[in-house]
N, C-alpha and C positions, 0 to 999 in steps of 0.2 A: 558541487551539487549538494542541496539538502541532505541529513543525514534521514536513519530514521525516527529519530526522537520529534522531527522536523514533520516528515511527513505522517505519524499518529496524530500528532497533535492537530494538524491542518483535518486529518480526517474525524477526528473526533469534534468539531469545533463545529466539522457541514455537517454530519449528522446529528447537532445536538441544535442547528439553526431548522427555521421554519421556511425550509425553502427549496428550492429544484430537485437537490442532492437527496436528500430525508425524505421528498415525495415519493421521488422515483426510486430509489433502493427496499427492496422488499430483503433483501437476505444481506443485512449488517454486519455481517460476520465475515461471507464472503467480499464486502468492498472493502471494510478494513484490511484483511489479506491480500486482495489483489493491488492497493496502494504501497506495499514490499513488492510483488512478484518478479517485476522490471531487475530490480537488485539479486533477485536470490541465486540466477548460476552466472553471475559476472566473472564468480572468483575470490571475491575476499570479504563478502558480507558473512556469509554462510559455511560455516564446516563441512568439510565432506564429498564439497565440489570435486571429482575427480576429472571432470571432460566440461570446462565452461564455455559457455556460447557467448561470442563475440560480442562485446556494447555495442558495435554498431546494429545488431540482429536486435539483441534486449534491449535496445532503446530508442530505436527508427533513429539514429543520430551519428555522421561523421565521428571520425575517431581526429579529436583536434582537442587543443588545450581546455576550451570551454565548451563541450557539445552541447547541441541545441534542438533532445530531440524531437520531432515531427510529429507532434503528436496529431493532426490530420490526417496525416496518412494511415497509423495506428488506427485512427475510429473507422476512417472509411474503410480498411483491410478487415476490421474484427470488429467494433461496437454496431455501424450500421447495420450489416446484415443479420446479427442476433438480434437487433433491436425489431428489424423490419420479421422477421420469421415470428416471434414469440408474440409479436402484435396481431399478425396473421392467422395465428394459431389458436389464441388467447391463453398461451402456458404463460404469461405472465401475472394471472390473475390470480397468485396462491400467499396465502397468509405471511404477514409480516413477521420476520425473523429478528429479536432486537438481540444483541451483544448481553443484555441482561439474562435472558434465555437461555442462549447459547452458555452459559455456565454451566447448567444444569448438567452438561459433561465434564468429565476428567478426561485428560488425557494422557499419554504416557510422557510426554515431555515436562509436565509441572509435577507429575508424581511415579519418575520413573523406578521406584523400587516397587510396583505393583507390578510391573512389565517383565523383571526379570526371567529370564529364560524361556520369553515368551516372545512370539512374533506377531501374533495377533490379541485386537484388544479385549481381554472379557468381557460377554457378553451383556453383562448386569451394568457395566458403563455405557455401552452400547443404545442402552433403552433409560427415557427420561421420564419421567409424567406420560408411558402410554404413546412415545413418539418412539416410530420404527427404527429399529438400526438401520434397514436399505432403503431409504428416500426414493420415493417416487421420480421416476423420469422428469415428470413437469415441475416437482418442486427442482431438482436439477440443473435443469434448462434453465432456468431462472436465475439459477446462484451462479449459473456460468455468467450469465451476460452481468451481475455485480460485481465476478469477482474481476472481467473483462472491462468494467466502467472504472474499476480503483485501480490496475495496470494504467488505464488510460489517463485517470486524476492523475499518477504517479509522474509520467511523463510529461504532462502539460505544466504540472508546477517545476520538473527541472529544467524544461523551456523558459521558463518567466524568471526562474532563480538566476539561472545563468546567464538569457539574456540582460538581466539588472546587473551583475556582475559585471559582466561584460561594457556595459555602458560605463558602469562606475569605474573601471579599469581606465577607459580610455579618455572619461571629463579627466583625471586626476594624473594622467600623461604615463601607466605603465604599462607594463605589459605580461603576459602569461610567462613565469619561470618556477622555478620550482621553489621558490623564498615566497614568491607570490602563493601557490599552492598550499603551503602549511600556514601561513596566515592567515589565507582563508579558510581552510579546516577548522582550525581554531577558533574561529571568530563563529563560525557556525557552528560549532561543538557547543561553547558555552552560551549561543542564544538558544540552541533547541535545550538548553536544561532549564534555561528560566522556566518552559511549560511542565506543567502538573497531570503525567499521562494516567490514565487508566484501563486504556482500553485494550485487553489482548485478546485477538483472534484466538478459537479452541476449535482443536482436530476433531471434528464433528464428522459422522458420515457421509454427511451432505458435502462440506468443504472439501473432504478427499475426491468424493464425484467430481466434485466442480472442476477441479485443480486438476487431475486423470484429462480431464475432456477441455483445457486451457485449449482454445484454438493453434496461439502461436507456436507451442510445445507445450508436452506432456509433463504436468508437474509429479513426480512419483510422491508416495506418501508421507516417503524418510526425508526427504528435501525439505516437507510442507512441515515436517515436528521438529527438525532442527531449525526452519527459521521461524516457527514460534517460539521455541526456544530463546533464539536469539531478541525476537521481540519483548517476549518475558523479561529479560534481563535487560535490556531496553527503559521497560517502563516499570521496573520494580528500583532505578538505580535514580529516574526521573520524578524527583518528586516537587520540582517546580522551584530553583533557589531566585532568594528576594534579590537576588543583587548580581554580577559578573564582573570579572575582573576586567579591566579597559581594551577593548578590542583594538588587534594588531593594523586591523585595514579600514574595515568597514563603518558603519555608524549604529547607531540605536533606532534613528530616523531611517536606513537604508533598511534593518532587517522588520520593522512596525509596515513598513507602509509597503513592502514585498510581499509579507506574510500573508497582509488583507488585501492585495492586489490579485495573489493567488487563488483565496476563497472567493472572491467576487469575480473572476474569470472562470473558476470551474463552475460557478453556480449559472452562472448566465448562456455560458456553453452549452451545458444540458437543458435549460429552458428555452434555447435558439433550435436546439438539435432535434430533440427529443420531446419538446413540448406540445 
């Protein structure tokens, strides 16, 4: 599967294009987060995990060498019905949130010596330009079904990852083992660093709402700072290298024409679905 250097950069690429994604996403913050969420209690992305939920649960997807998860079933279980409510309601009509904004907070993951011996965040971070620390319901509601739509992005591109894989496995006569498995880690290690990330989710109050009220499970707080955390360290390590050392399996041609086969299948998804 993609890692996540892999899936920011896909997310940062649709919200910086003029199209389905960027129209429809009001709270940026929360779709970049929800493009992690699928990963974060698998068990081995995330610190901390004590009690991980099954891939097959966290990814609508058989537990097989290449899973393929479902991500139809994901929209139809969780996106349509918040899509279809929040339209009904018109809680989707609240001001655009951009990643540039969402700065405007600290959090205790990128400056945890403010935090020390504290469990809650100070106040004075809490509050930005005059924007509340407790987020209104409706602006809420809305970050849910974002952070619900980049869960969903997250699964549909490691459907199209894998299935590509997969294909490519069997033109070229192998098959799924564990020498197969670390070359392709590898091979997708160093294409997600050729991208130039910047983009990191911030533990907003909003996002903690969002995340508390995740339909599929309850994301708690401490989960949502360690895997920004982890994001952080992610895209502070990704600064885009000119070149890669020659891949074990795959091609330059297999991960270019993947990458953009993924962007133009979530883009069109969402303008089939929800347009």
């Amino acid at each position: 599967m993609p890692s996540w250097n892999i899936h920011i950069a896909q997310t940062e690429r649709l919200l910086a294009r003029d199209g389905a994604v960027a129209s429809l996403v009001r709270d940026r913050n929360a779709f970049l987060f929800g493009n992690v969420v699928p990963d974060i209690f698998v068990g081995y992305m995330v610190p901390g995990v004590m009690d991980p939920i099954p891939y097959r649960i966290t990814h609508f997807a058989k537990q097989e060498p290449i899973p393929k998860p479902r991500e139809r079933e994901f929209w139809s279980t969780y996106v349509a019905p918040l899509a279809e409510h929040i339209s009904a309601t018109g809680e989707g009509d609240v001001p655009l949130v951009t990643l540039s904004a969402e700065r405007e907070f600290l959090n205790r993951t990128h400056y945890p010596a403010r935090y020390e011996g504290t469990d809650a965040m100070p106040e004075d971070l809490l509050v930005a330009r005059g924007v509340a620390a407790e987020p209104d319901s409706r602006a809420v509601q809305r970050s849910v079904l974002d952070l619900v739509l980049g869960a969903w992005a997250h699964l549909l591109a490691d459907n199209l990852w894998n299935t590509r894989v997969n294909e490519y496995l069997d033109a070229h006569g192998g098959k799924p083992s564990e020498e197969f498995r670390i070359k392709k880690q590898s091979d997708f290690d160093h294409f997600g660093r050729l991208h130039h990330l910047t983009a990191v989710p911030q533990g907003t109050p909003r996002l903690l709402a969002a995340c508390e009220r995740f339909p599929q499970y309850a994301i708690p707080a401490p989960y949502v700072y360690a895997s920004i955390g982890v994001i952080h360290e992610t895209v502070r390590t990704n600064g885009g290298a000119s070149e890669h050392v020659p891949y074990q399996l795959l091609t330059d041609e297999f991960f270019n024409e993947t990458f953009d086969e993924v962007l133009e299948a979530t883009e069109d998804a969402i303008s089939e679905r929800l347009g």
